[in-house]
C-alpha positions, 0 to 999 in steps of 0.5 A, spaced: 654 756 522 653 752 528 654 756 535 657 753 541 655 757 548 660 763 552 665 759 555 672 760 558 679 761 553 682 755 553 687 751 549 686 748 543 690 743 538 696 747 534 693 746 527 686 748 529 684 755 525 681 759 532 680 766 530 679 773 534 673 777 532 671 783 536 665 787 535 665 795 538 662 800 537 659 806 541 653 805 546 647 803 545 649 802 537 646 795 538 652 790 539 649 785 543 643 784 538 647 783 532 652 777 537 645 774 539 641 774 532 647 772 529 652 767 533 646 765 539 640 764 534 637 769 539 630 773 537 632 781 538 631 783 545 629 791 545 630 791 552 637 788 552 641 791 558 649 795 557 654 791 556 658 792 563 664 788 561 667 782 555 665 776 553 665 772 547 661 766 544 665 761 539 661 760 532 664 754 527 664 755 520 665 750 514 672 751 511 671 751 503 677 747 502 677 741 508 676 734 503 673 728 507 679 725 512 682 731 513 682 734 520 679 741 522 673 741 519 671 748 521 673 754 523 672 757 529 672 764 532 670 766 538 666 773 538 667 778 543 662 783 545 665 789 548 663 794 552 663 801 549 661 806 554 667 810 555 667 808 562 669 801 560 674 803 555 680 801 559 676 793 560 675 792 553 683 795 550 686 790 552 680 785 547 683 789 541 689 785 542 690 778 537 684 781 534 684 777 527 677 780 525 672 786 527 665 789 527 665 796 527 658 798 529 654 805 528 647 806 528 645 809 522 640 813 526 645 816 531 650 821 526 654 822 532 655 814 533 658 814 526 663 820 527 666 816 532 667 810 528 670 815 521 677 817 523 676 824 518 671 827 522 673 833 527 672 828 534 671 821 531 677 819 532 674 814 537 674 806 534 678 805 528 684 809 531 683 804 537 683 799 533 689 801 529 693 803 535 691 796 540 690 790 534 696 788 530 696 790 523 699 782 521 694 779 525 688 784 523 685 780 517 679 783 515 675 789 518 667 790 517 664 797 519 656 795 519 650 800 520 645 797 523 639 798 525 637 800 518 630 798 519 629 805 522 629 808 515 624 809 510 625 805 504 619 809 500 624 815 502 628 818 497 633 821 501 634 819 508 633 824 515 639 830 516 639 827 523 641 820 519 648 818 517 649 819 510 650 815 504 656 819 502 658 820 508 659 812 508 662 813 501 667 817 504 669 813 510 670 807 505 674 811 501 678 813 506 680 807 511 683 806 502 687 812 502 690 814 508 689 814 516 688 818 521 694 823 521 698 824 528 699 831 530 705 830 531 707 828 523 705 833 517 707 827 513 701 825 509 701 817 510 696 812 505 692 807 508 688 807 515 692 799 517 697 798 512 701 803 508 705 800 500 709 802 496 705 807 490 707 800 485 703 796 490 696 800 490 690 794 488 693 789 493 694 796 498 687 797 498 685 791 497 688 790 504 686 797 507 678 796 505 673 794 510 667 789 508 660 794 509 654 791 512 647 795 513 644 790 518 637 790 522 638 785 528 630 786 529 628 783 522 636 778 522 637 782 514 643 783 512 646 787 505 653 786 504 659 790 500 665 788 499 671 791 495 672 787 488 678 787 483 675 787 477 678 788 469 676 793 464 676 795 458 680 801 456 682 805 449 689 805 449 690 809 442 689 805 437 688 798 443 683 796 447 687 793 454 685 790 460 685 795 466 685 792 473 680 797 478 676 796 485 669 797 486 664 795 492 660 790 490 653 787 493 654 779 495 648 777 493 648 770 498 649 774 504 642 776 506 642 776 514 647 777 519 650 770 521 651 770 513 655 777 514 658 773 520 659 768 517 663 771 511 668 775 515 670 769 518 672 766 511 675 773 510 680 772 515 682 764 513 682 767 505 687 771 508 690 767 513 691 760 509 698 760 510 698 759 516 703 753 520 701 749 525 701 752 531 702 759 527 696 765 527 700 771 523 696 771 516 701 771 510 700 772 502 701 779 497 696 783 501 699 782 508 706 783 504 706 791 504 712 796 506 713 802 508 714 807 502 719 812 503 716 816 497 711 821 498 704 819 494 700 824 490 695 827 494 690 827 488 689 821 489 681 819 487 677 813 489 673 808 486 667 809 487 
């Protein structure tokens, strides 16, 4: 993944894969760290000051299918670094807009930072709310919520501190954005899917298409591990007949070891999703981005994967 410096938007060839990434969070989270370590090659700054106001740096990523004599050899994204003091949240709404990917950022060691990220929490309904209300769900094609700062834990641990996000607090989270969004006050009527709602014949590519890539993150040692929601076939007795059964589960991706590989995975998400792009054209297509909306109601007792 190569960097170039923060510049100015400017205008590029019709055919070139320029993609929108986002980085918000609450204050203090560690946003700019995880930009600096992951798209400048900067070391980690502890006394790195308050983002006040937005700005980007393009990184360029190998397209895996580009053959030699092909144009646009790389992908480009410009990552914005958004101010995520409250104060500033009318700078940083109109950066959601066009967004093609984000990284939603919370410090595992700040409880209150991940409520604000997860929507089914009593007054956490601050990012990805934001995001749904602000991006378009036809261009938004790949989402990553990442803990950082994970170096404050205690590996040795068994469990970690109450004052410490949770695990099943995250599990929670991940199933969630799966199964339904934040539900509006002004409408009882349950809704799937935190992005996208489908048809209950459209369940694995629906969930596929509302799941969120999850990174635990350290910008102070440039680690990363990274889960991603997999469709994987098994096995199951059917009477007398074995069949296969498709299913959903976070797997580890073992290549991702730090946070530009991390980044660098988001930005192949986004093409994997948008590779029918026509020139001139950034609306991604292809079966997941193919959802309706349902007119039936959908089970309430529906579980999740994990």
């Amino acid at each position: 993944m190569e960097v170039s410096p923060p510049a100015s938007p400017s205008r590029t060839s019709a055919s070139e894969f320029v993609y929108k990434v986002i980085l918000i969070g609450s204050a203090a989270v560690g946003k700019t760290n995880l930009l600096s370590v992951a798209a400048r090659g900067q070391q980690f700054d502890e006394r790195s000051p308050p983002t006040l106001q937005p700005e980007f740096v393009t990184v360029k990523v190998q397209r895996p299918d580009w053959k030699f004599g092909e144009p646009n050899q790389f992908l480009r994204a410009q990552v914005w670094d958004t101010a995520g003091q409250e104060r500033f949240q009318a700078i940083s709404s109109s950066h959601y807009r066009r967004a093609h990917g984000a990284l939603v950022v919370y410090d595992v060691s700040a409880k209150h930072t991940f409520k604000e990220v997860f929507p089914g929490v009593s007054g956490g309904n601050q990012w990805l709310r934001a995001l749904r209300d602000n991006a378009d769900p036809s261009l938004l094609a790949a989402v990553m919520l990442v803990e950082n700062k994970t170096d404050k834990l205690d590996p040795k641990a068994l469990e970690r501190p109450p004052t410490f996000v949770q695990d099943a607090e995250v599990k929670r989270l991940l199933a969630d954005t799966m199964l339904k969004q934040p539900q509006p006050v002004d409408d009882p009527k349950p809704r799937p899917g935190w992005l996208h709602n489908a048809d209950p014949n459209e369940t694995l590519p629906f969930r596929i298409a509302n799941s969120l890539m999850y990174a635990r993150t350290s910008a102070l040692k440039n680690q990363c591990e990274l889960y991603e929601l997999n469709e994987k076939s098994d096995f199951v007795n059917d009477l007398l007949t074995r069949v296969y059964k498709p299913t959903l589960e976070y797997e580890q991706t073992v290549e991702v070891k730090t946070i530009s590989q991390a980044l660098e995975a988001l930005v192949l998400r986004i093409y994997a999703r948008s590779k029918n792009i026509t020139a001139g054209g950034m609306k991604p297509s292809g079966k997941p981005f193919q959802i309706r909306v349902s007119e039936k109601k959908n089970a309430s007792n529906d579980t999740c994967c994990f």
